[in-house]
N, C-alpha and C positions, 0 to 999 in steps of 0.2 A: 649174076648177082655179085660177085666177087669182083667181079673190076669193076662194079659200079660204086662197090664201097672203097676202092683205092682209090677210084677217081677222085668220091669224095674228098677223101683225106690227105690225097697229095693238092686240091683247091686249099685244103687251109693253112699251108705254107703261105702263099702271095697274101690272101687274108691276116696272118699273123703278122707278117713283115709289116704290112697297109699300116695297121692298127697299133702298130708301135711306133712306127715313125710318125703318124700323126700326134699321138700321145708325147712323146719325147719332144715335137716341136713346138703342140702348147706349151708344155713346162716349161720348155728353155727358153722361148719368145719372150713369152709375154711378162707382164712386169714384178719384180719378185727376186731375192737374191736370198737362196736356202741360211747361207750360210750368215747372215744378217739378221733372219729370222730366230735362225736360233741361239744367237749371240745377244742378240736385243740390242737397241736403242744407241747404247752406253760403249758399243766395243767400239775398240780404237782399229783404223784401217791395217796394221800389223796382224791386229789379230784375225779379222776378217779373213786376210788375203792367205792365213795359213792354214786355215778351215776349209777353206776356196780349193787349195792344194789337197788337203783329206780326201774330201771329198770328190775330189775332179772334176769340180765346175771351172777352175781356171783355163779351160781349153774352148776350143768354139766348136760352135755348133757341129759340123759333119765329123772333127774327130772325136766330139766327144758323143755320137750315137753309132761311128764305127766300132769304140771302147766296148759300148754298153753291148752293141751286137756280137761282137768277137764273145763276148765274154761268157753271153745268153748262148751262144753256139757251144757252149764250154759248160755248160752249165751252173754259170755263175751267174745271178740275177742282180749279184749287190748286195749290200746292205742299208737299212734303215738310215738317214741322217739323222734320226732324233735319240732312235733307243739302239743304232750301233747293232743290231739282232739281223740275222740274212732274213730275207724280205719273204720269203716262204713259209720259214717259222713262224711269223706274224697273218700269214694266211690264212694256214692251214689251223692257227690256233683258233682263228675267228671262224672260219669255213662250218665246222660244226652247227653255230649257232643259225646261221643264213639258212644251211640245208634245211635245219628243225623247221625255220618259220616259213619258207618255201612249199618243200614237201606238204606240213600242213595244211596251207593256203589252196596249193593244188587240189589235194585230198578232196575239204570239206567242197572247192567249185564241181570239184569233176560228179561228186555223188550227189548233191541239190541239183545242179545243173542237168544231169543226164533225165534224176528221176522229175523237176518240175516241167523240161523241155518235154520231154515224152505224155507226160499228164499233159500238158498244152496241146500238145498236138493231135492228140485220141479225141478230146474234149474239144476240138477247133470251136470258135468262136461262143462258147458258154461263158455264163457267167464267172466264174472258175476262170478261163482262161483269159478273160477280158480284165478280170482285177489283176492277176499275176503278171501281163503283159505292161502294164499300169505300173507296178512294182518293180519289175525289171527295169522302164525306165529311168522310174525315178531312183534306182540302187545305181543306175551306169553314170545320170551324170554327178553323184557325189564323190565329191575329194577324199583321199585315204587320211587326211592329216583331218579333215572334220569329223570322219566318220571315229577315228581313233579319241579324237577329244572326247566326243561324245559317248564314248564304252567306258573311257577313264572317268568319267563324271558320274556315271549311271551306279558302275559294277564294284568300282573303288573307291569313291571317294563317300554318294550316297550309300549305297548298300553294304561296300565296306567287303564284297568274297571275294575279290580277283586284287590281285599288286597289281600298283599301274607300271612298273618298273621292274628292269632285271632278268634273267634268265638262266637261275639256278634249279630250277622244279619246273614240270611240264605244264604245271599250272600258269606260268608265268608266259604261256606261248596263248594260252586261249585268247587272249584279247589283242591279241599282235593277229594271230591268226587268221579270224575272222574278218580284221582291218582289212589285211592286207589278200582276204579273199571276193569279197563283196564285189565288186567290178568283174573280175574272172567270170564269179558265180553265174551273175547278170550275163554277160556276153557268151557264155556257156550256155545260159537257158536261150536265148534267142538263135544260136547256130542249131544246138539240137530240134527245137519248135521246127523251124524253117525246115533244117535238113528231113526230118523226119516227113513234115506234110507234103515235100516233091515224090519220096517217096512213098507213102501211100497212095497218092494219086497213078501210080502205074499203072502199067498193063497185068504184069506177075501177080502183085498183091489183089486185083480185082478178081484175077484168075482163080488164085488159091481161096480169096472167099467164095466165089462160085462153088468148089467144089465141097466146101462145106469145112475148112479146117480152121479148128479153133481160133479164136479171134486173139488170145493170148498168145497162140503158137504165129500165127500172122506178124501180129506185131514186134513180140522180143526177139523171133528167129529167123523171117525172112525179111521186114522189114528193117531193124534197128540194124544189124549188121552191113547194109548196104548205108545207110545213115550216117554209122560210123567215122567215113572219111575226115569228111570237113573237120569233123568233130577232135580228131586224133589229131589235126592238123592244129586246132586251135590248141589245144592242152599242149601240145610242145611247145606253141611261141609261147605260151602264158609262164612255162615252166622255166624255158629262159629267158623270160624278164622276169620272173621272180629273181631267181639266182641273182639278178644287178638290179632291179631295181626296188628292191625294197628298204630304200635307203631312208626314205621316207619314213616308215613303218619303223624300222631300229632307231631311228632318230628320237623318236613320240615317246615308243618305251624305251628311251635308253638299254639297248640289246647291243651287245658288243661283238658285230658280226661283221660282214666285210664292207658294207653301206658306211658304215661308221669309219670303220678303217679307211677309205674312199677319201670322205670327207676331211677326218685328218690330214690325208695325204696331200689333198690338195691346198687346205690352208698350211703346212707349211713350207709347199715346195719340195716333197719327198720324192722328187721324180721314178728310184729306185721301185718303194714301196705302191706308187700307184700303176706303173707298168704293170707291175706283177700281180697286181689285185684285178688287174681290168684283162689283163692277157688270160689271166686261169681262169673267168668268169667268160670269157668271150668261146675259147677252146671247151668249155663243161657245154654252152648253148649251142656250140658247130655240132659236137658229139650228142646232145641231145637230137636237135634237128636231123642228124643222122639216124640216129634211132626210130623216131616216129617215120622217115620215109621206109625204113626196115620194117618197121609193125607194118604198114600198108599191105606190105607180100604175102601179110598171113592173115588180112581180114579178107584182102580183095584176091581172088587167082590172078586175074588179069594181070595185076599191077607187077606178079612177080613173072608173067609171060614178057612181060614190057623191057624188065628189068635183062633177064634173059637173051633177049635180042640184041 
């Protein structure tokens, strides 16, 4: 188990390196000059070309992501070109807000999700499971930016309980939350549904109802536990794509979390500031995904005899 997890973690070296250098070569390719951006319209090429040197965009392209690398090795990530602040301060200050809306989003799919997939699949083909199956899909193919309009219209603007903006009170997360969980929730009830009904269909589960053991003890203790997998499988990827993609979702409410920070970055050429927004979100989703293969060893034996070997 132990050198399975180094193995891990020494893969996301080559991973980080990949994910920088392609980052670094969007930025500096394509078309766009920071330091013109943030000079505006009106600067005269003096002033430009001394900003150029601030900054150290005046060099090309390979030496100036050897710089950034050397530096990253050092643990220097840069600073900001716009607000001059080390680009970590600026993370880590937003990172709070991303975790809130994430974690929650997670939350509310994993516990609808579990208990409507499981009700689905007890219930096969009833009435019950035929409307919710109906619901499901029509929650999967909605957009987060309509679904969000539509909470902002309802909850804020009609009835006036929930801000449609900001993120100073936990109140402030409910309508964000929910946006940006409805998709999750949805493909959470249809992995549970599914995984749940191969499993019931076994040999074990037919056995233990044979011998007469509660039908509640059937399902929550020998069935849902082998269930599980897929299950634990999908809540990690969803967990990190929350973590980056809920950029969407901070965009609508105005939440000032690292989606936000992102999109600044990239309108104005912060090369700095969007490495390090996209590298500590890439490395929080490697170490998630590592974790969920690590949960597997304590739902499933096998998986940690696997591991073992």
């Amino acid at each position: 188990m132990h050198r399975y997890i180094i193995k891990r973690l020494l893969m996301l070296i080559p991973v980080m390196l990949g994910i920088s250098f392609i980052l670094y070569a969007i930025m500096t390719l394509t078309p766009g000059d920071p330091a013109q951006l943030i000079l505006g319209p009106g600067a005269t090429q003096e002033a430009i070309d001394q900003l150029r040197a601030e900054l150290g965009t005046d060099v090309g392209f390979w030496e100036g992501y050897v710089n950034w690398l050397t530096d990253a090795l050092h643990g220097e990530f840069g600073t900001s070109y716009r607000s001059k602040e080390p680009v970590f301060d600026e993370v880590f200050a937003r990172f709070p807000n991303t975790l809130k809306l994430a974690s929650s989003a997670i939350i509310i799919s994993v516990i609808f999700g579990l208990a409507i997939g499981i009700f689905q699949a007890v219930h096969q083909y009833s009435l019950a499971d035929n409307i919710m199956s109906g619901a499901t899909l029509v929650l999967t193919s909605m957009p987060d930016f309509w679904i969000g309009l539509i909470l902002i219209i309802i909850f804020a603007v009609w009835l006036k309980v929930l801000p449609a903006s900001g993120a100073n009170h936990w109140y402030n997360f409910i309508m964000p939350a929910i946006t940006a969980s409805i998709n999750y929730t949805a493909n959470t009830i249809r992995m549970t549904r599914s995984s749940m009904l191969e499993v019931i269909r076994s040999d074990y589960i037919r056995t233990a109802r044979a011998k007469g053991v509660p039908e509640r003890t059937v399902i929550y203790k020998h069935a849902l536990k082998n269930a599980l997998l897929p299950v634990v499988t999908l809540i990690g990827i969803n967990l990190g794509w929350q973590l980056g993609g809920t950029i969407i979702v901070e965009q609508i409410f105005a939440i000032p979390g690292i989606g936000t920070l992102m999109i600044g970055a990239v309108r104005g050429k912060d090369t700095p500031l969007l490495m390090a927004s996209v590298l500590f979100v890439a490395l929080l989703s490697a170490l998630i995904n590592l974790g969920t293969d690590i949960l597997y060893a304590y739902i499933d034996p096998r998986i940690k005899a696997e591991y073992s070997k």
